[in-house]
Steps between C-alpha positions, in 0.01 A plus 500: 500500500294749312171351639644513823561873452127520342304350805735696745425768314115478506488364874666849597246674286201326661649609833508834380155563343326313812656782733430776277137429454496440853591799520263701246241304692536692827608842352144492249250247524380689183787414257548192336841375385566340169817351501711441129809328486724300200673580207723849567375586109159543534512673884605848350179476333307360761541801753369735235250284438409480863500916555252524204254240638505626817361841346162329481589274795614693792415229752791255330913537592746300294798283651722470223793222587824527336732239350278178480505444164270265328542149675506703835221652371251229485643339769359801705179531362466086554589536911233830500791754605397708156185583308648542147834330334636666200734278297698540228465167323166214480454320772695161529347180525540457821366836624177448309218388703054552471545791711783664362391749227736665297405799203773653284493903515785600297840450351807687543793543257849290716766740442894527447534808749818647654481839700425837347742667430517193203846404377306334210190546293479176324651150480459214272442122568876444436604761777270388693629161496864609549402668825338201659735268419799760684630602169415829461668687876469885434209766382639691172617805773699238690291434810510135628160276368357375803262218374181444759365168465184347642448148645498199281138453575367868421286545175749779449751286477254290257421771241870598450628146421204525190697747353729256342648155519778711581374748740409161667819330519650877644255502770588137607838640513461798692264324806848231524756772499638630865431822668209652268207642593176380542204705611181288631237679473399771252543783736849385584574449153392877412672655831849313360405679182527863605710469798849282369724678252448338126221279618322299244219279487147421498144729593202562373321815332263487781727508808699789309174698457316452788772538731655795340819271470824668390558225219514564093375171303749446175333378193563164374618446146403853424126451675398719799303363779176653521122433535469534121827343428352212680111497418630448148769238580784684377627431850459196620665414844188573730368383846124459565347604776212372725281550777450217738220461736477208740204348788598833756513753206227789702195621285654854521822308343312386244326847427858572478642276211147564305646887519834350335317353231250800455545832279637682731773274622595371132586883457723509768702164403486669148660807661774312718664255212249237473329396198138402546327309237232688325144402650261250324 
């Protein structure tokens, strides 16, 4: 069902992007379109990304699609509908191929987040346990916990069952029960996050920074995420993040993700909650 929802997904997309740089086409024969699309955490980033190459690139517009997310990502990039993929996770076996090239450009802390203002600061392993497995109903001011899940087959949903064996066991638990909520993609899951009373579940440091999101991160067993937090693995629930290029990726794309990986665009990850490695 969820690949059905994928391809749908990307098939609307494709539809969309053809008109729109039909459309670019007749309005400037001068401006070329760059299209972006995948994971939700790494678009935030993206657009800023795209405004400061386009300083020294006036010629170039960016088509940044929404809601993707990895798979839908490549899948995109594979048919030609987009230039660049972002994902959030390596590339899968399957989605590996001579002419698929994929370079990691940063990591970004996954966060615990509910909306500011925060009913809590911090949480333990044990607490957070309780409230996955529908044990733990109420915020210490007596709001209603609203878990947010994502779908079994999201690397968010990964990362949190390596907590614990029993962080594992309480996710299991909470995909099977009734009536919860389940966000699937990373902008849905962030949206659920500021908008529904008590919500409580999954983002990145990324998303939050780049997008200016409304959303406090509690530390974990008394450690903050942050880029430091994380460069020293203090904090270790992270995703990794990648640019994909693919047989229709344009030479001005490509200008484009060599700007990602340059100076200049390191700083700006640095500056919008992603942790670059230091440069050899």
């Amino acid at each position: 069902m969820n690949l059905f929802i994928i391809s749908r997904s990307v098939l609307l997309s494709v539809c969309l992007l053809v008109a729109n740089a039909a459309w670019a086409g007749e309005a400037d024969a001068t401006t070329a379109v760059v299209h972006v699309g995948g994971s939700g955490t790494g678009l935030g980033a993206m657009q800023l990304l795209a405004d400061a190459f386009r300083k020294s690139h006036p010629q170039a517009s960016f088509l940044i699609v929404p809601s993707l997310g990895s798979g839908g990502g490549i899948k995109a990039l594979r048919v030609g509908a987009i230039d660049v993929a972002v994902i959030s996770r390596p590339l899968k076996e399957k989605e590996r191929g001579p002419d698929i090239t994929a370079v990691e450009y940063a990591r970004t802390p996954l966060v615990f987040a509910l909306a500011v203002p925060a009913s809590v600061a911090a949480l333990t392993v044990p607490e957070l346990v309780s409230i996955y497995a529908g044990e733990r109903k109420t915020w210490p001011d007596g709001r209603p916990l609203r878990l947010v899940l994502r779908p079994e087959s999201e690397s968010d949903t990964d990362i949190i069952r390596s907590v614990s064996p029993e962080m594992r066991q309480a996710v299991t638990g909470a995909l099977a029960r009734p009536g919860m909520i389940v966000a699937l993609t990373d902008k849905a899951s962030a949206d659920r996050l500021e908008t529904i009373p008590g919500a409580f579940g999954t983002t990145t440091l990324a998303q939050i920074v780049s997008e200016n999101r409304a959303l406090k991160p509690v530390a974990i067993d008394g450690v903050t995420p942050s880029l430091a937090t994380l460069a020293d693995a203090k904090y270790r629930y992270f995703k990794t993040l990648f640019t994909v290029t693919g047989p229709s990726t344009s030479p001005l794309a490509h200008e484009f993700t060599a700007f990602v990986h340059s100076p200049a665009g390191r700083e700006i990850l640095q500056h919008n909650g992603n942790w670059v490695a230091p440069a050899k």
